[in-house]
VMD Tcl script that draws the C-alpha trace (Angstrom):
set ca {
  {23.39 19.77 -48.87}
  {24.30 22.61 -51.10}
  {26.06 25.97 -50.52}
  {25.95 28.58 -52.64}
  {27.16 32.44 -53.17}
  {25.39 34.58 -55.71}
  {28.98 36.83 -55.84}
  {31.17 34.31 -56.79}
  {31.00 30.55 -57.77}
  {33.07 27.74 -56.35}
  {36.95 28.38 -56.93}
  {36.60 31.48 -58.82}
  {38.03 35.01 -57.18}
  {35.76 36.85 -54.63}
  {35.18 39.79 -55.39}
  {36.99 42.94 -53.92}
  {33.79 44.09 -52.64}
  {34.00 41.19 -50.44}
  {38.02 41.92 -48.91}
  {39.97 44.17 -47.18}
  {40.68 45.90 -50.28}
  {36.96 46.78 -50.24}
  {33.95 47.28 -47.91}
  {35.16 43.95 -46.47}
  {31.29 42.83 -45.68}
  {30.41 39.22 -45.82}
  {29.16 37.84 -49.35}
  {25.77 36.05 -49.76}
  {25.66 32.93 -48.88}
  {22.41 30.34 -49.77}
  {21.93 26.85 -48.76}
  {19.74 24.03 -49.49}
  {18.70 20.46 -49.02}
  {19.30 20.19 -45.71}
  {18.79 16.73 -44.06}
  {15.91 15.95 -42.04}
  {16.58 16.21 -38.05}
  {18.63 19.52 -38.52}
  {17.96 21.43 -35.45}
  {20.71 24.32 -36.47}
  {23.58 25.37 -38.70}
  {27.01 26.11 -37.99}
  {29.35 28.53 -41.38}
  {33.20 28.22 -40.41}
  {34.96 29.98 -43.10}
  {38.96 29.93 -42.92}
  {42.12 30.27 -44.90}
  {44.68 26.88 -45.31}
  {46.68 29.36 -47.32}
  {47.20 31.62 -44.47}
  {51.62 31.47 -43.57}
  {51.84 29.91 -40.51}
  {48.47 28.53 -39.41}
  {44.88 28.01 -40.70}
  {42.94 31.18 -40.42}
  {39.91 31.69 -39.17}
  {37.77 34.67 -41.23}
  {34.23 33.87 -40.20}
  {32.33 31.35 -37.38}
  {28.53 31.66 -37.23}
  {26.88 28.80 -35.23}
  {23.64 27.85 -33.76}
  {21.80 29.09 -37.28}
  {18.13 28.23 -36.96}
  {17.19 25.16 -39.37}
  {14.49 27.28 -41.28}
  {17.26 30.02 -42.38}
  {18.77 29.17 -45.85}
  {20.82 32.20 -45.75}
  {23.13 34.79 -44.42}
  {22.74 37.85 -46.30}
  {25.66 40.11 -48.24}
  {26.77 42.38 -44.83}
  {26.07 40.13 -42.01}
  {26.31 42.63 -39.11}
  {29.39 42.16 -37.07}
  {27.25 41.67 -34.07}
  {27.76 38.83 -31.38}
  {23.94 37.65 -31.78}
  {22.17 38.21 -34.89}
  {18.39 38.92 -34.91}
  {17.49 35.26 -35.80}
  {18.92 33.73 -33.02}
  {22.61 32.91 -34.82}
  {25.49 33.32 -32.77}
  {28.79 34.50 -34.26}
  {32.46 33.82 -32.79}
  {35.36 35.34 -32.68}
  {37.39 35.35 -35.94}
  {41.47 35.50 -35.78}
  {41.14 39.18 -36.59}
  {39.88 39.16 -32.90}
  {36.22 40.60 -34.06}
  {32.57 38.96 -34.17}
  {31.36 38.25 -37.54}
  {33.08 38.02 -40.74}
  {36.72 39.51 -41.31}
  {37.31 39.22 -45.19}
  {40.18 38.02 -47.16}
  {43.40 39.63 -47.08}
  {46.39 37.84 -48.21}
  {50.01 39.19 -47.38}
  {51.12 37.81 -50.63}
  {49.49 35.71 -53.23}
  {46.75 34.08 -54.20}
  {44.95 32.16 -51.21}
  {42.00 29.97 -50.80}
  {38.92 30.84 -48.77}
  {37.11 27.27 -47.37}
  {33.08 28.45 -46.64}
  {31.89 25.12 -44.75}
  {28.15 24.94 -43.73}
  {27.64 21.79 -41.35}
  {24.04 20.55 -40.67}
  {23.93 19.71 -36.80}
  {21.67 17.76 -34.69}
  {21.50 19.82 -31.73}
  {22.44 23.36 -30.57}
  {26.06 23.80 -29.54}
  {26.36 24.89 -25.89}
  {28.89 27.53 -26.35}
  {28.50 31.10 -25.58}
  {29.49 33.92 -27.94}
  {32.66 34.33 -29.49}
  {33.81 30.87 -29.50}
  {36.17 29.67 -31.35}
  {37.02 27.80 -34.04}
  {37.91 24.64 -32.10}
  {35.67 25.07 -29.49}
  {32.63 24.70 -32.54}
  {34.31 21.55 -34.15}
  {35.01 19.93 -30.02}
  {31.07 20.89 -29.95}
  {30.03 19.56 -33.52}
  {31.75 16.33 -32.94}
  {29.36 13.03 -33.44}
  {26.79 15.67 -33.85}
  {27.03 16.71 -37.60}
  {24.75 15.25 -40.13}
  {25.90 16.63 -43.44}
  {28.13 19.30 -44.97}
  {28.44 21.54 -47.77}
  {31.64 23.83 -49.11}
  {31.92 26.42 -51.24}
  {35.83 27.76 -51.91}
  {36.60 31.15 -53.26}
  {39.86 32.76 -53.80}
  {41.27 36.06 -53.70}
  {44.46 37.80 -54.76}
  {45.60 41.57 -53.28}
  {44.74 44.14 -56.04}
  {48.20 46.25 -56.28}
}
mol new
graphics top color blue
foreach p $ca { graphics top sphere $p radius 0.5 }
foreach p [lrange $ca 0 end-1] q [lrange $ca 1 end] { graphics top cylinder $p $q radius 0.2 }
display resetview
């Protein structure tokens, strides 16, 4: 499985566009080859960089299996119009929350998993509540890494 952004390639700097220092709206994102028996999709995009904790900047889950996309500005809605369900992100919002580092340069982790089933959670799960659900149920993965540095 691939993943794939047509604003920024893997470990090079998102752009501001894309941040806090910006519109803060969700980047494109494109997939492909996904393995037969996919039934949906889950995106968990987070921040190891983060002080203090891993977090957690985006959770979509439940992505129908004929999408190969979420498009740049994702509304920040709990259910999108395909079906997609979004959690809540540790800004404490549905949908995508973009980068924002207190200091430095940090490390954004966009993970697409290709499930067999749909997860059985209701909106705004979290991030651990997705991966409990996922378990023994994921059938391939793809990652795509961009970084991001405050603009002073």
């Amino acid at each position: 499985m691939k993943l794939e952004s047509s604003a920024f390639k893997s470990n090079e700097l998102i752009p501001a566009k894309y941040t806090c220092d910006g519109k803060d709206i969700s980047p494109p994102l494109l997939w492909d080859e996904i393995p037969i028996g996919t039934q949906t999709i889950a995106l968990i995009v987070d921040d190891p960089d983060a002080p203090g904790r891993i977090f957690v900047h985006w959770l979509v889950y439940n992505i129908p299996n004929t999408t190969h996309q979420l498009t740049e500005h994702t509304p920040t809605v709990k259910t999108l119009p395909n079906g997609a369900v979004q959690g809540k992100n540790d800004f404490g919002k549905f949908g995508y929350g973009g980068p924002c580092p207190p200091s430095g340069i940090h490390r954004y982790f966009f993970k697409l998993y290709a499930l067999d089933k749909s997860l059985d959670l209701a909106t705004g799960a979290t991030k651990n509540q997705i991966l409990a659900a996922m378990e023994g149920h994921i059938l391939a993965s793809a990652e795509l890494i961009g970084r991001y540095q405050r603009q002073s």
